[in-house]
C-alpha positions in Angstrom: 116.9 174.2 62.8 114.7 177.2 63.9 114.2 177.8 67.6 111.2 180.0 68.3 109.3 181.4 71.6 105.8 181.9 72.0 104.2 183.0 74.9 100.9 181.9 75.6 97.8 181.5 78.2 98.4 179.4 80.4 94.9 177.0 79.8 94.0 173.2 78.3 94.2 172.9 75.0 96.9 175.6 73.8 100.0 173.4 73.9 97.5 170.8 71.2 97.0 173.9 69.2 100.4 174.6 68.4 101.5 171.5 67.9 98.5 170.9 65.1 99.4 174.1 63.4 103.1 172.9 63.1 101.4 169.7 61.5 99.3 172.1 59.3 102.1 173.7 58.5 103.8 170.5 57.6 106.8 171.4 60.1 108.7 168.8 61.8 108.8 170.1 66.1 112.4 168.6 66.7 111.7 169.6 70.5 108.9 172.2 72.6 109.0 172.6 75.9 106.3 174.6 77.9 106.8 175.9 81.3 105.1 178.2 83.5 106.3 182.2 83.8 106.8 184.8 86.6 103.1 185.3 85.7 101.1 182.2 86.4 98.1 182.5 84.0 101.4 183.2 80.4 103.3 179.8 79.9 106.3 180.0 78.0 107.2 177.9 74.8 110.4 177.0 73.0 110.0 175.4 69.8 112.8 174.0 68.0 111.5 173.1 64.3 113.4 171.4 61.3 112.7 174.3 59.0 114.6 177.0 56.9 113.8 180.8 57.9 111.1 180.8 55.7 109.6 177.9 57.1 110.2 179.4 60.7 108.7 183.1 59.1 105.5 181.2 58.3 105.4 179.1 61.7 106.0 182.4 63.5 103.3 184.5 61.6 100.9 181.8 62.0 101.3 180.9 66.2 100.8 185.3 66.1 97.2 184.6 64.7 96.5 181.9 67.0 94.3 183.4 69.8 96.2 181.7 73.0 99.4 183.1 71.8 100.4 186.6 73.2 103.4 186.5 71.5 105.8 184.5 68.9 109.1 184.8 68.1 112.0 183.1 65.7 115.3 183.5 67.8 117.5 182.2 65.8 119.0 184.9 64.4 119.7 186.6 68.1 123.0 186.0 70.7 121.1 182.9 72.9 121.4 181.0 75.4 120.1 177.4 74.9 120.2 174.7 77.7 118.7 171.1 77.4 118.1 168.7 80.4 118.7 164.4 80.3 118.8 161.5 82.6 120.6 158.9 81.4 120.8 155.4 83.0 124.1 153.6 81.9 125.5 150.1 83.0 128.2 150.6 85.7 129.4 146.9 87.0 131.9 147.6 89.4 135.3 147.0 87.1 134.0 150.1 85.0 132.6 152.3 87.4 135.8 154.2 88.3 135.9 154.8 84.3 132.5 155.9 84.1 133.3 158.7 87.1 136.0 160.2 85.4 133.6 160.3 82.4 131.4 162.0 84.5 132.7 164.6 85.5 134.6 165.8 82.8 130.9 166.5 81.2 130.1 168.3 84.4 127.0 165.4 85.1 126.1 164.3 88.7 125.1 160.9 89.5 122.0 161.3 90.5 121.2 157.5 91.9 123.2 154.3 92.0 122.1 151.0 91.5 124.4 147.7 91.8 124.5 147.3 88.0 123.6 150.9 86.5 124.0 154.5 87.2 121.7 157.2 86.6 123.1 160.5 85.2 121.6 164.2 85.3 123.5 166.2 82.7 122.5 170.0 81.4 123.9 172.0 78.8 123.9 172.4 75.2 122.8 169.9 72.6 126.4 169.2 71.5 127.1 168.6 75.1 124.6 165.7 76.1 125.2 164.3 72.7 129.2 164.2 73.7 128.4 162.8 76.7 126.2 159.9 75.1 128.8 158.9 72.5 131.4 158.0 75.0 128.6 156.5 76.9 127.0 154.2 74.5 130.5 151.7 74.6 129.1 151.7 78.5 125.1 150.3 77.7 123.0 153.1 77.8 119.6 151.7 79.2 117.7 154.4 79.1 117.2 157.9 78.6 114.6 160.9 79.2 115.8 164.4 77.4 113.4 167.7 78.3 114.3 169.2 75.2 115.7 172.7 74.6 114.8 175.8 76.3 116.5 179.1 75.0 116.8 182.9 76.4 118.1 185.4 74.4 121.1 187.3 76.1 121.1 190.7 78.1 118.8 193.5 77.6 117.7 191.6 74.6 114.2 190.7 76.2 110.8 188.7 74.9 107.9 189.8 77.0 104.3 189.3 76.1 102.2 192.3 75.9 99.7 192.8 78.5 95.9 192.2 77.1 93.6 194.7 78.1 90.3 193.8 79.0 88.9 194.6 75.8 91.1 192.7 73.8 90.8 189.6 76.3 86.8 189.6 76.5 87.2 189.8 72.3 89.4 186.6 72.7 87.1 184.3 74.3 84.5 185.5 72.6 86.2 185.0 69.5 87.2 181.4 70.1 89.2 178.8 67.6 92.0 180.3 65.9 91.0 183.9 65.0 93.1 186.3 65.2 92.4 189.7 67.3 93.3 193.6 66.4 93.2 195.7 69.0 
């Protein structure tokens, strides 16, 4: 697994563009989330891709020459921090229930609604973590489950900022359309 970021323009169409060139690129996306910035017109994306370095080298180099992208780059070699979100809706009668608390919050989850027959759990953390949790879970009936997919930050002063387009390079852009790639 490769974990990249990209940071894009925030506009219709970019997040279909990525996920075609991964495609191109015959690279599996095992999860990408987008999400807005401090700056409302970049949108920040994580990619996590079932790929070898090379893979993620070629998948980096390529989302660089997309014109959307501002910036791309693989992580996964860097101290991160990765965090993924799920709501998980398990069977909770009221002979397991107690059970099912304790389970709870040893994987620091919060029930976040209660039904007669189910539960719904919010749960963040690391990959390893939610998949813990759904293991001891699954004796339980898990009904249902929504993940958000990983988003990752790499640690300290170590920081991934897009560069600011000049109005040159920006007019170039949309002129340019499609996926050409701009020098400035």
């Amino acid at each position: 697994m490769q974990t990249l970021v990209a940071y894009v323009e925030n506009k219709p169409g970019v997040l279909n563009r990525v996920s075609s060139l991964a495609r191109r690129l015959a690279i599996n996306i095992d999860s990408l989330t987008v999400g807005p910035t401090q700056n409302e017109e970049i949108a920040r994306m994580t990619i996590v891709a079932h790929t070898d370095e090379k893979g993620a080298h070629r998948l980096e180099a390529s989302l660089e020459k997309l014109v959307d992208v501002l910036l791309a780059e693989n992580i996964s070699g860097r101290s991160v921090l990765e965090r993924d979100l799920a709501l998980i809706k398990v069977m909770a009668d009221q002979k397991n229930r107690p059970h099912l608390m304790e389970l709870i919050k040893v994987f620091r989850a919060r029930v976040v609604d209660v039904a007669p027959e189910s539960l719904i759990l919010e749960v963040s953390g690391t990959v390893d973590k939610i998949d813990g949790l759904l293991e001891v879970l699954r004796p339980f009936g898990v009904l249902e489950m929504a993940r958000t997919g990983r988003i990752a930050m790499t640690r300290g002063g170590d920081l991934l900022q897009p560069p600011v387009a000049s109005e040159t390079e920006s007019a170039v852009k949309s002129e340019a359309g499609g996926e050409v790639a701009v020098h400035s």
